[in-house]
N, C-alpha and C positions, 0 to 999 in steps of 0.2 A: 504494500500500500504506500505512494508517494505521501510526503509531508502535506499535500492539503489534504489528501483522504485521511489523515491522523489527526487532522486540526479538528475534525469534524465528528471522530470518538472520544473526544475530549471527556472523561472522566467515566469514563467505559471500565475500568480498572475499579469503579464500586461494586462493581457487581461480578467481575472473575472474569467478563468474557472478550470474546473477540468481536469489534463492530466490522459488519461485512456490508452494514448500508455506504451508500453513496452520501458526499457530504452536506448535498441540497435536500437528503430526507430529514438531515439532523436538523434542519433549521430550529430553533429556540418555540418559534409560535407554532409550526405545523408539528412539533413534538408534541406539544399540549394538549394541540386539537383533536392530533390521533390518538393519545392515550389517553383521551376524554371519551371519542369515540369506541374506542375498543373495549375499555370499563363498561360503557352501558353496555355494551353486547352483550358483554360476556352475564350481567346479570338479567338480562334480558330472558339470553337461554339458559341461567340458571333457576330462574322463577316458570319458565316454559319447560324445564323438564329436558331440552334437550343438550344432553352430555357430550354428542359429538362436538358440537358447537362451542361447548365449556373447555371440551379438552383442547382445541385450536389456540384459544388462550392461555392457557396455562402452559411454561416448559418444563421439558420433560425434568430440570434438576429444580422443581418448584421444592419450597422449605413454606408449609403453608403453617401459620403459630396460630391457632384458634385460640379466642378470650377464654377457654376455661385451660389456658397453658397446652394444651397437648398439640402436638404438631405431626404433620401430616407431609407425607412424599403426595407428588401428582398422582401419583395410582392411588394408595392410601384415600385420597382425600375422592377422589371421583367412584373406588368402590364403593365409599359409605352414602353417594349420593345415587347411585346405582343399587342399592340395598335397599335405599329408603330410608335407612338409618337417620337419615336427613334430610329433609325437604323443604325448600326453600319458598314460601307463598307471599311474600311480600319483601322489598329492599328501596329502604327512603335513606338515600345519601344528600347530606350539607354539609356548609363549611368545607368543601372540596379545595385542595392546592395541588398544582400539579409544578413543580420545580425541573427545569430539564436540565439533563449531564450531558451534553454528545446526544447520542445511540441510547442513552436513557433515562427515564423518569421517575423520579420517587411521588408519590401521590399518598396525600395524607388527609384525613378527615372525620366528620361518624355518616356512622350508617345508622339507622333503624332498622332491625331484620327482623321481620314474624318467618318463625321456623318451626318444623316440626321434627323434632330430635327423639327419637325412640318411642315415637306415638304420641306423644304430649305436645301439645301447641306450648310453644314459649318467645317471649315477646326480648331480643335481644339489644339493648343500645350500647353502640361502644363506637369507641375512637380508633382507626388504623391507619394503617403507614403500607404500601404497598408497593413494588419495584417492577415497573417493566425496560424490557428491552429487545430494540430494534433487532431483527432477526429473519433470515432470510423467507419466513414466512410470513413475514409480517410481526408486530407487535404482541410478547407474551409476557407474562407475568411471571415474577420468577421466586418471587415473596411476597407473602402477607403474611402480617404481626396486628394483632388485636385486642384490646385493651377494653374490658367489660366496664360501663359505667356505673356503678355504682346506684342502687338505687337512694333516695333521698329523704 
């Protein structure tokens, strides 16, 4: 990769990998916008049920840290939504920041989640931090970290 293709994964080293985009996809705003777009998808077909769709976003070396601590690989975390173990029926996200590095973006905020976690409706609020990065399929997610809010 020449020196302007390097100027352009600029801080691609937070996250372990190689940037193989070109350096007019790292642009600062159209980082934002895609990894704004790609979020809502991906909860989109996580509330629709479909997994194939969920798996596209997420990569395959995902470290997913659920608010009650336990943390999940991308397989891990997509059997238990393939089980039912987990079902996701509603996602209200505010206060959203999307920060770009290069080739990727740390995205921080709460969510609102109504889930259903081992047959029990349960109503989740918390705070997360979330990592994507540019890749040659397009934008995955390669961490989430989650921080249950306390109720008051």
């Amino acid at each position: 990769m020449g020196k302007r293709g390097m100027q352009g994964c600029a801080g691609v080293a937070l996250a372990g990998m190689l940037c193989a985009a070109p350096v007019q996809a790292c642009e600062p705003a159209r980082v934002v916008e895609e990894i704004a777009t790609a979020d809502a998808n991906r909860y989109a077909a996580l509330v629709a049920g479909d997994l194939a769709a969920v798996a596209r976003y997420l990569g395959d070396d995902l470290s997913y840290t659920h608010s009650s601590a336990v943390v999940d690989t991308k397989e891990a975390y997509l059997d238990a939504l393939r089980s039912g173990k987990v079902v996701y029926r509603q996602v209200e996200r505010s206060d959203v920041k999307i920060t770009p590095y290069g080739c990727v973006g740390v995205m921080t905020g709460r969510g609102d989640f109504k889930v259903t976690l081992d047959g029990k409706d349960i109503d989740v609020p918390l705070r997360f931090t979330n990592v994507w990065v540019m890749r040659d399929g397009g934008w995955q997610m390669v961490a989430w970290e989650a921080t249950r809010i306390p109720a008051k």
